[in-house]
N, C-alpha and C positions, 0 to 999 in steps of 0.2 A: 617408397612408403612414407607418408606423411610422421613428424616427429612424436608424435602426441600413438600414433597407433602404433608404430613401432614400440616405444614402452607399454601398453596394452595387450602387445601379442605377446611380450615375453613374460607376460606374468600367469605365476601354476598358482595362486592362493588367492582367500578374499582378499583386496585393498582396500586401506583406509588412506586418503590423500590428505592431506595435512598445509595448513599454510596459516602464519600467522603476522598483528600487527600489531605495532607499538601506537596506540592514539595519541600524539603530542601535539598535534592541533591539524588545521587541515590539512586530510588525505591529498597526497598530490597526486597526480596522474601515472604516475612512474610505479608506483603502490599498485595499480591495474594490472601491471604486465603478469608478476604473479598470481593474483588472482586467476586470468584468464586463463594462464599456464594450465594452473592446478584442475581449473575446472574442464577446460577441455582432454587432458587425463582421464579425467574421471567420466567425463560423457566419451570418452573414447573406449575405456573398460565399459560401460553402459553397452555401446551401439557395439563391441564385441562378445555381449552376454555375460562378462564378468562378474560376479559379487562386489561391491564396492560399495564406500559411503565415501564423502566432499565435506571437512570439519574444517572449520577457521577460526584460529586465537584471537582471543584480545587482549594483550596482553600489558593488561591496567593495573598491575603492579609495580609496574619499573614508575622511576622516578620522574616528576618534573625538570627537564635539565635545561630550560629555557624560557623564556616568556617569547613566544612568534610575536612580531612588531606589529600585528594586525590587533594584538591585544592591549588594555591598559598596565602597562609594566609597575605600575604604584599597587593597583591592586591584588595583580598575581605573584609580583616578584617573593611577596613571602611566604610564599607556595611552594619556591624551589626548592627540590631534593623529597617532595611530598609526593606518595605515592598518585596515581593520577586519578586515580578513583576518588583519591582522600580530596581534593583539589573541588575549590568550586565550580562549579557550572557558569559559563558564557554568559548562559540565560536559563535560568531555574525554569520558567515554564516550557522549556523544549526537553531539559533532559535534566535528572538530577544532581549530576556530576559532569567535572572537566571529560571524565571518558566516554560516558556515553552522550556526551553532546557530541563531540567530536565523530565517535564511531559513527554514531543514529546516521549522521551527516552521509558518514564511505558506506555503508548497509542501504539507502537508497540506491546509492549506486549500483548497488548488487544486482535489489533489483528490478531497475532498469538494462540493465543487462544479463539477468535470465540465470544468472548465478545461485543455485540450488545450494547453499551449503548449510550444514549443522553449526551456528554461534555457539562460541563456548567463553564465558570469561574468567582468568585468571585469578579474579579475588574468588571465585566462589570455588575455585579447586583449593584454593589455599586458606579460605575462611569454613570451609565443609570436611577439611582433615584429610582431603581424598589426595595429597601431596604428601600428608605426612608421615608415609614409609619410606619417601624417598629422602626427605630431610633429614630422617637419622641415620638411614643407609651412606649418604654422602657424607656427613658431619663425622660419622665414623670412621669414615675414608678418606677424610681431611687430606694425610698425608700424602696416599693415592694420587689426589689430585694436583695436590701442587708440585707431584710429579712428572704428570701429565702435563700440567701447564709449561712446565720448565722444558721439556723434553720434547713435546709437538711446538712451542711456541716461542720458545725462548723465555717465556714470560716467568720471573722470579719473583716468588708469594716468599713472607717471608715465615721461619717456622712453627709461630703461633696464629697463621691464617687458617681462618675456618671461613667454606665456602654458604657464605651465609650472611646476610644483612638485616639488622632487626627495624622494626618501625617505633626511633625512638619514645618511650615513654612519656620523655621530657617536652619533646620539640615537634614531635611528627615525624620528622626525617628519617627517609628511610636511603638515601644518597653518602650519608654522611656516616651511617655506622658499623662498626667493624669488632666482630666476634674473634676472641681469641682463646678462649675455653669451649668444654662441651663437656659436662655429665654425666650424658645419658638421659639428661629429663631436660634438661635448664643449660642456655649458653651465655657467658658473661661478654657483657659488649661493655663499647666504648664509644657514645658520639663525637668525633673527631671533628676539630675546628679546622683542621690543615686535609680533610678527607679527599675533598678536591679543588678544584682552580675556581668554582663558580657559585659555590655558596659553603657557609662553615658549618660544623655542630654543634651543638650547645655545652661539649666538656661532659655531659651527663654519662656516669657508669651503672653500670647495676647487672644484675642476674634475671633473665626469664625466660618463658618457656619458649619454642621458635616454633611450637607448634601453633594450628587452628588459625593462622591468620597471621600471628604477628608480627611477620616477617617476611620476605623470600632468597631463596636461590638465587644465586649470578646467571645470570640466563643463560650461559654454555652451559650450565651443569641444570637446571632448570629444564631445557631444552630435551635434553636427555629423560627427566623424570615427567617430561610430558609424551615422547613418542611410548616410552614405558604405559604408563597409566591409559593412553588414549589404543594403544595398539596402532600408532601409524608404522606405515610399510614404504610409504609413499612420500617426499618433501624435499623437495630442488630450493634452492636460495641461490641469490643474488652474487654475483662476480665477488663483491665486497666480502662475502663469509667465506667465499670459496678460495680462495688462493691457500698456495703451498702452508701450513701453519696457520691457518686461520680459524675463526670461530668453528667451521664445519669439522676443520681436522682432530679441534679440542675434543666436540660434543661425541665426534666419532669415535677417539677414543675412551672418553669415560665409558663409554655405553659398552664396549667389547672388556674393556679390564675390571669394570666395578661391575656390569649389570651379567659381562658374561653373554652378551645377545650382539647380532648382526645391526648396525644401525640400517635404518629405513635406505630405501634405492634414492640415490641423489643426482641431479646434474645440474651445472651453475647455470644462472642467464644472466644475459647484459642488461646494463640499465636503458631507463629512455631519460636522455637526455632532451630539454633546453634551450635552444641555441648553443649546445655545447657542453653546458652547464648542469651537474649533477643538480636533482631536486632534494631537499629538506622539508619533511614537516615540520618541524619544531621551531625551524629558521624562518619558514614563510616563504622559504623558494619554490617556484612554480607553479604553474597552474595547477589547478587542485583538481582533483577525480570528479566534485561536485560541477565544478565549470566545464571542464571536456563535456559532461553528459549532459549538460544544458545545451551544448551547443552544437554535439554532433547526436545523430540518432544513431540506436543502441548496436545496430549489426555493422555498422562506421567505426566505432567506437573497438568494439572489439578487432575488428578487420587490420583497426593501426596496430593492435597487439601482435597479431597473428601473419601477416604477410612477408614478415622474416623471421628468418630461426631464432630459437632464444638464444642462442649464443653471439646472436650479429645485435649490437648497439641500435637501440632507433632515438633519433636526432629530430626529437619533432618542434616545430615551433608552427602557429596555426595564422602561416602567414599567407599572402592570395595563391603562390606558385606550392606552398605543402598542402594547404587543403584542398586543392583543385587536384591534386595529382592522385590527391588520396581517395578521393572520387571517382577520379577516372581510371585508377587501379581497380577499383572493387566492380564496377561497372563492366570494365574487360572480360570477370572474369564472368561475370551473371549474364552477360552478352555469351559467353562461352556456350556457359551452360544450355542457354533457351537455343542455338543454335545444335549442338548436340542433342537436345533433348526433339527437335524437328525435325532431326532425319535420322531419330532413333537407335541412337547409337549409346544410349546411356543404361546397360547392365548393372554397371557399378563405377561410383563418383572416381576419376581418374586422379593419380597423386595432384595435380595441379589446382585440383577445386575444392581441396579438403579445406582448405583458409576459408573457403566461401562458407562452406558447408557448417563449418564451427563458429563461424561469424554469426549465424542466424542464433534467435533465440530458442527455435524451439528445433527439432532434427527435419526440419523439411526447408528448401528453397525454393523462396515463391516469389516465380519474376514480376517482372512491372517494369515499365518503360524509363529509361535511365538519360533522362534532358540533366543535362550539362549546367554541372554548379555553375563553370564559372561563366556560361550563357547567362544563367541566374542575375547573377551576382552583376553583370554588367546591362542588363534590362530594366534591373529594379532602379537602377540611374539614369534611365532617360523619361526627360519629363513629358507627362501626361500622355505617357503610352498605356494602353490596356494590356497587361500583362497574362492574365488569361489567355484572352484572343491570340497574343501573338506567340505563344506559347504552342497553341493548337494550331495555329498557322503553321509552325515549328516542324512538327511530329508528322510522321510517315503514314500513320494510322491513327484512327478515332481511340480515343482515350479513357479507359474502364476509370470506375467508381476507384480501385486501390491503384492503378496509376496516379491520380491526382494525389490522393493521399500520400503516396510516396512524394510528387513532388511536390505538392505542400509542404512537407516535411524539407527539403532545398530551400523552398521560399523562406521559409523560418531559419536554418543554418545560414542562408545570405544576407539576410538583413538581420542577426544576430554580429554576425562575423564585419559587417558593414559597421553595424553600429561601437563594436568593443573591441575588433582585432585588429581591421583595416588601419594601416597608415594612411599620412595624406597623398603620399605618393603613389598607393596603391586604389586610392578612387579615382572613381571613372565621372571630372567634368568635364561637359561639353558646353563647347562656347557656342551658342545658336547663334545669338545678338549678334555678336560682334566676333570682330576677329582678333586673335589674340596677340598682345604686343609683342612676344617669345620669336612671332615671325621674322620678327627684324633678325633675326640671327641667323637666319635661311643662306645660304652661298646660290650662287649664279646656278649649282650645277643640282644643286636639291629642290632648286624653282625648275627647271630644264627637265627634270624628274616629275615632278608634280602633274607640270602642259602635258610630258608624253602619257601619263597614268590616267589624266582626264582621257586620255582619246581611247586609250586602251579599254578601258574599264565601258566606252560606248557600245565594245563588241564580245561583252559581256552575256553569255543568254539567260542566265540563271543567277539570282542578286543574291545568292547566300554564302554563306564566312569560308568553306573549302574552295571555292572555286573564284570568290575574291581574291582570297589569300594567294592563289596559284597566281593571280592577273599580277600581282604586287613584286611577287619572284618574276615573274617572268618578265616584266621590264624592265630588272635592274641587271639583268642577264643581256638582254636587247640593249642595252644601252653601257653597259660594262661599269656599271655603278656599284658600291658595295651596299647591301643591305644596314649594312650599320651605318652609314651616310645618307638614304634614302631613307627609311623608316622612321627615323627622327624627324624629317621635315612633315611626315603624314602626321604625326604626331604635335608637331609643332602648329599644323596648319589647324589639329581640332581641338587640341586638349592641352595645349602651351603650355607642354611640355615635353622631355625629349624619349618618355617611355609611357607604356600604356600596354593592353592587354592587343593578343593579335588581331593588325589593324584590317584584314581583311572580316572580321568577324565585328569589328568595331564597325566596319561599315555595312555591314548587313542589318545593322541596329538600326539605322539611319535611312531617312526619308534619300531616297536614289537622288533629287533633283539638288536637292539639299547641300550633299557629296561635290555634284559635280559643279555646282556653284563655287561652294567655297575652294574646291581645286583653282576655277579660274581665276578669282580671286586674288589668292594666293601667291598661285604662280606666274600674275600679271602685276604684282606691287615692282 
């Protein structure tokens, strides 16, 4: 059973699915995985007939803790520790504020990926009162807490910590200040200069009320007074909250010892990585959730979420050999389906095509003929070919109105990807004119290779990339050559250089007379 229906079947109550995000500048793509997580839950409880709602935080109260390098650091730097709501706007006419320009930005995303949730933002739960039982229930609990903290985390609050940060009067800051009374009405703070590593406070003390706004919760204990308030049942986070003592285990306990209540059903997931490399928004690491979805379409997009469990790490970088694989993953599996679906054997979707099935935006999978990104990608480089025609030349069968559409949609991903991902080792030139100087590096035995491939390649019946590609093994096998010593000279003889996409498909691109010219060529210097 697929991960997402397995948690679906064991639930006896309504669900509310829960997921939230800190806006500190742009969404990065790693911010997706969650998303999708939560919502194919919740369209899992959907297509199981469950009660359920799909809510997502914003949670624009936590502080400025960085200027991202993409911004002017003179203008925003005195911003730090400013709630991010309080924070200006990018660009006042897209959005009012540092958060919701930022968010507006990840909420396209949504959706463009079919993402159904209820927005909720943090200043209006804590500027509307509707927090404020829980900030006196905690503030009362003080002790409680930094019991908790001390005892699930190791972490030692010291005895006048009240879990509570106010939005100084003096300064803005809400990073910097630090309550060490509480009343009952009114909590006494202190903006500390030494608060943290990355900006100071202004020394400012004084008494006021923590309710309606003018402050918030540490967001473990925060955390808590929003699955309370919202009635979430439902909220998995990231490896990073999850480990033994960590933020899950804090929130988890305030909620059973102060509120007395079961916390919501949990399970961690891996991050996506990078090239290796955890993403930051605040930092400006990684690609941003706005750029994936400009450059993959939407049921892509989701498909890289979903084709492994959330607990297996994905390592994506959108280079020629990840995005062609990730294409031809989701292709395999849609070729699955239309095959099943032809000899009538599809009852109900088999655990293996639920990725597919949840990948779509809306609950239906609707095939169309699946032409090869990276055919794509190496077509749109040969000059003054009719890419059209030779497209339909391609295909097995005449081509509907939503096939093109689909692969228009490739033609846009490849020359997107061409234009802002592709390395230069990763384009495909072809030397027509001339032949390329790189040949001088050829050995006796990779020209000797080249002569037998021209003869071979004559008794050839069918000029397309699989049964090329088979002529090209099959000589270095007839001839006891290694592939990694012949395939460089094929490469060397068109594209001078010692790697390229596979050359049997390279030469199916290519005018047949073309080929066998420059073989002779070549392998006659």
């Amino acid at each position: 059973m697929f991960w997402a229906d397995k948690i679906a079947a064991s639930s006896q109550q309504p669900e509310l699915v829960n997921d939230s995000k800190t806006p500190s500048g742009r969404v990065h793509v790693g911010s997706l995985r969650g998303v999708i997580i939560h919502d194919v839950i919740y369209r899992a409880l959907k297509r199981q007939g469950k009660p359920a709602r799909f809510t997502y935080g914003v949670d624009d109260y936590d502080p400025l803790d960085t200027v991202p390098r993409y911004l002017d650091a003179e203008k925003f730097s005195p911003y730090l520790g400013f709630p991010l709501c309080n924070v200006p706007s990018p660009d006042p006419t897209v959005a009012p504020d540092y958060a919701k320009y930022y968010m507006g930005e990840f909420l396209q995303v949504f959706d463009y990926l079919g993402v159904k949730a209820e927005i909720y933002y943090l200043r209006d739960l804590y500027r509307e009162g509707k927090l404020n039982y829980y900030i006196d229930l905690f503030l009362r609990n003080a002790a409680v807490i930094r019991e908790i903290y001390k005892e699930v985390s190791n972490a030692q609050r010291p005895d006048d910590w009240y879990p509570f940060q106010v939005i100084c009067e003096n300064c803005g800051r809400i990073a910097t200040t630090y309550v060490s009374k509480y009343d009952g009405e009114r909590v006494f703070y202190t903006c500390r200069e030494d608060a943290t590593d990355w900006v100071k406070g202004c020394g400012y003390q004084g008494w006021i009320s923590p309710f309606n706004g003018n402050g918030k919760l540490p967001w473990k204990v925060e955390w808590v007074a929003k699955w309370d308030l919202l009635g979430v049942t439902i909220e998995m986070s990231g490896k990073d909250h999850s480990q033994k003592g960590g933020s899950r285990d804090v929130a988890n306990a305030i909620c059973r010892k102060i509120l007395k209540k079961k916390p919501p059903f949990h399970s961690p997931y891996e991050f996506i990585l990078v090239n290796g490399t955890k993403m930051s928004s605040s930092k400006g690491i990684g690609s941003s959730a706005k750029e994936m979805a400009d450059l993959l379409p939407p049921e892509i997009l989701r498909f890289l979420m979903l084709r492994t469990q959330p607990k297996t790490v994905i390592n994506f970088a959108p280079n020629y050999e990840t995005i062609t694989r990730l294409f031809r993953d989701y292709d395999a599996l849609l070729n699955q389906y239309v095959d099943l679906l032809a000899k009538g054997e599809i009852s109900e979707l088999p655990p293996t095509l639920l990725p597919l099935y949840y990948s779509q935006l809306e609950d239906e999978i609707k095939p169309y003929y699946t032409f090869e990104l990276s055919t794509i990608i190496s077509l749109l480089q040969i000059p003054h070919l009719d890419l059209k025609a030779e497209i339909e030349k391609r295909c097995d069968r005449p081509l509907t109105d939503y096939d093109w559409q689909k692969i228009n949609e490739r033609i846009d991903v490849a020359k997107k990807w061409l234009e802002s991902y592709a390395d230069e080792e990763e384009k495909l030139v072809i030397y027509f004119d001339q032949i390329p100087e790189k040949v001088s590096l050829l050995t006796d035995e990779q020209k000797q290779y080249l002569r037998r491939l021209r003869e071979y390649l004559e008794t050839v019946n069918r000029w397309e990339g699989e049964e090329l590609q088979t002529a090209l093994f099959t000589v270095t096998k007839e001839m006891g050559i290694s592939p990694n010593v012949a395939f460089p000279a094929v490469y060397y003889a068109f594209l001078g250089k010692d790697k390229g996409p596979k050359a049997g498909y390279l030469f199916s691109y290519l005018d047949k007379n073309f080929v066998f010219k420059r073989l002779e060529e070549v392998s006659s210097l």
